[in-house]
C-alpha positions in Angstrom: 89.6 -45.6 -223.3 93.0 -44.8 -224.3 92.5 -46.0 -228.1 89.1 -43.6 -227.9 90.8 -40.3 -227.1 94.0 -41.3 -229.7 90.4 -40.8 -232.5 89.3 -37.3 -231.2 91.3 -34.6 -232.8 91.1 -30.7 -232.6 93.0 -29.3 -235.9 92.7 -25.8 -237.2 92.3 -24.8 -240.5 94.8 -24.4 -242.8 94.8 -21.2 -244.5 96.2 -20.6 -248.3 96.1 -17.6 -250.4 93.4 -17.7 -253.2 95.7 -16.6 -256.3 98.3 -19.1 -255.3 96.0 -22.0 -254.8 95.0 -23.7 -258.6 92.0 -25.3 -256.4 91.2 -22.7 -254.5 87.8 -22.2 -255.8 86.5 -25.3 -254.2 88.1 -24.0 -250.9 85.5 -21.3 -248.8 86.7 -18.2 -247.9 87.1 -17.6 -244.0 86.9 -14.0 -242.8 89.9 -12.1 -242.0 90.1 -12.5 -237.9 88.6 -15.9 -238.1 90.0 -19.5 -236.9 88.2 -22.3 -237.6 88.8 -25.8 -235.7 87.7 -29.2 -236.8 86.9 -31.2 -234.1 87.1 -34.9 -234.8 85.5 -37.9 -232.6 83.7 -37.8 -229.5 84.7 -35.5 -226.9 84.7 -37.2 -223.6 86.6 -36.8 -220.2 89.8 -38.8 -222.2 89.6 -36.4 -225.0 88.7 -33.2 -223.2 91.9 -31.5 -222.7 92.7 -31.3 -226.1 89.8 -28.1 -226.2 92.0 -26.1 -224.4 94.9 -26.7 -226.8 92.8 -24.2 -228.8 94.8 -21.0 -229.2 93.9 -17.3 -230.2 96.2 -14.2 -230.3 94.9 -10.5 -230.5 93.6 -10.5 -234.2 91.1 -12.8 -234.1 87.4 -12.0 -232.7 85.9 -15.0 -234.2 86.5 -19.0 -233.5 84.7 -21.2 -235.0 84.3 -24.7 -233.8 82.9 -27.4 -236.7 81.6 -30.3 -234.6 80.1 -32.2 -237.3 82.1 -35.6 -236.8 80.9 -35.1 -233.1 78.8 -37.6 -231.9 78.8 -37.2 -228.4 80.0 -34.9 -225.7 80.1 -35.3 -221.6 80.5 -33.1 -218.7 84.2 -32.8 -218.8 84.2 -31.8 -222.3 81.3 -29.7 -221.8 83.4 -28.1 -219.0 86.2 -27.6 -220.9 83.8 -25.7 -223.8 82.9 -23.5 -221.2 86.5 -22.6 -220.0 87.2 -21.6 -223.2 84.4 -19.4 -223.8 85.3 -17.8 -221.0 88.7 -17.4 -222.5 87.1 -16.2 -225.9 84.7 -13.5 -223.8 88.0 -12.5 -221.9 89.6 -11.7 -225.4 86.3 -10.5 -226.7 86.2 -13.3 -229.4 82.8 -14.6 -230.5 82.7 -18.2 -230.5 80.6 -19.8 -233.0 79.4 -23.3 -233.4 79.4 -24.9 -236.9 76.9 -28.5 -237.3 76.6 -29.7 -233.3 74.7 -33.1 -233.5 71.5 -33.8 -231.6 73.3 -35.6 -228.2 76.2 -33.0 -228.2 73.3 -30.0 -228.8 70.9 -31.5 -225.9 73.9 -31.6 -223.3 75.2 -28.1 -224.0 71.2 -27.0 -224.2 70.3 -28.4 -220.5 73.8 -26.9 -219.1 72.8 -23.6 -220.2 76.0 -23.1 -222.4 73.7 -22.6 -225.6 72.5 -19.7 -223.7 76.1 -18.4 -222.7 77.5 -18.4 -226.5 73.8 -17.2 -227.6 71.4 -19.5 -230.1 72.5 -17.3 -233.0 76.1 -18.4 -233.0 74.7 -22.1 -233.2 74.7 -22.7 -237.2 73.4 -25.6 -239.1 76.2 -25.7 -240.8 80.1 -24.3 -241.8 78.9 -22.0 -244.6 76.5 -20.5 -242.0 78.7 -20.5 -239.6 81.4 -18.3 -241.5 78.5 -16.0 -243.0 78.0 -15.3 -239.3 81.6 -15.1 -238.7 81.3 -12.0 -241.8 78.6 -10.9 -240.3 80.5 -10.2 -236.9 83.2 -8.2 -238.9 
């Protein structure tokens, strides 16, 4: 179990200035007041916590989660998603969900929480998911 969690990572983004970045044209363009967050591995009760290491400040109004190396998800995990939604509606942050796969999307789906962040901030994939993020500007 231990060796499990030490495989599920939650890393934002790094962010780098277009004109000083030689490859920045294969790099996508995130909107101003956007994080984005990999998440890496199956999110499980040993893993969980490391959701709420997500952190916002007052500029952003958009997080988006990418959960496409996310092959499974239980109730702990689930719980934790919806702590910080709550968070995110607290701070009035729109959270956005970039690639969920089929066992992650049927376990949020029957807990309702597809319903709570709403069916249009589910994308298929990261460059929907940050033409929604625009869209929310």
């Amino acid at each position: 179990m231990k060796r499990m969690s030490d495989v599920t990572d939650v890393e934002g983004w790094k962010y780098v200035d277009d004109e000083e970045d030689a490859d920045s044209l294969s790099l996508r363009v995130v909107p101003r007041n956007t994080l984005v967050y990999e998440i890496n591995g199956p999110l499980f009760f040993g893993a969980a916590d490391k959701l709420l290491g997500i952190e916002t400040d007052e500029k952003v109004n958009c997080l988006i989660l990418r959960m496409r190396s996310v092959g499974t998800i239980d109730a702990t995990a689930l719980h934790n998603l919806e702590i910080l939604q709550e968070d995110c509606k607290k701070k009035s942050i729109q959270m956005v969900m970039s690639h969920v796969n089929e066992q992650p999307m049927k376990v949020m789906t029957k807990a309702g929480f597809v319903e709570k962040v709403g069916k249009e901030n589910f994308c298929v994939n990261i460059d929907a998911a940050l033409k929604r993020a625009q869209d929310l500007q």
